[in-house]
N, C-alpha and C positions, 0 to 999 in steps of 0.2 A: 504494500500500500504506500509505504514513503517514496518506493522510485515512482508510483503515479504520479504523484504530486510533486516531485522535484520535477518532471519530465513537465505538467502542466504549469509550472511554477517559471521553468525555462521559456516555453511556447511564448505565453503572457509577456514576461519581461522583454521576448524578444519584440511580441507585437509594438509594446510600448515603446520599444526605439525605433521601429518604423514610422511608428504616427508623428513623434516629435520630429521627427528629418521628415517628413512630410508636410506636418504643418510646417516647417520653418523655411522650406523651398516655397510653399504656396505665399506667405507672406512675404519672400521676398520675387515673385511674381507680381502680386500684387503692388507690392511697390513702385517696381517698373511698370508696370500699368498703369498707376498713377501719374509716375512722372511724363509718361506719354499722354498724358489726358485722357485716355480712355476710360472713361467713367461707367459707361453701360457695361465694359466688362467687370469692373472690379462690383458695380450693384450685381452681376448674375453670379459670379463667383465665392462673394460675401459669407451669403447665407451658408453655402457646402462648406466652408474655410472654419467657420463657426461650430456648426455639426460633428465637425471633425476636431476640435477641440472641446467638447463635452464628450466624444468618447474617449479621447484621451483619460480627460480628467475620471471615467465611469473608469476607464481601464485601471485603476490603481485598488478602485475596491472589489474588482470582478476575484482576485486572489482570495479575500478575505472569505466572500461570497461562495467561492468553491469548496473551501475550507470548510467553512459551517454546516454545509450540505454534505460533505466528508465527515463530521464530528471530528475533523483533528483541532487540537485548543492552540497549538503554537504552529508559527510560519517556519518552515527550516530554511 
């Protein structure tokens, strides 16, 4: 049962560095978007850029969450 969880424990963590090098490429799209004036893109883009920073942030307690649903009481 603990190699489950370290293996899901791994999966997560890794997601978690994809999303943030994702968001931080999209912001800095967005940036240059900006500086080029194109505003209609960065209104269409906004909203998903956004999305994807609450699942980031949901991504931190998805461990805890598996955890509980597991009954293990500590993170390894």
């Amino acid at each position: 049962m603990d190699e489950i969880v370290k293996v899901l424990l791994k999966i997560i963590k890794f997601m978690q560095v994809i999303i943030v090098l994702a968001s931080v490429a999209s912001f800095i799209y967005l940036g240059i978007l900006t500086y080029s004036k194109k505003f209609d893109k960065v209104k269409e883009y906004l909203p998903w850029i956004l999305l994807g920073l609450i699942i980031l942030l949901a991504s931190y307690s998805i461990p805890v969450i598996i955890l509980s649903f597991l009954e293990i009481k500590t993170i390894p």
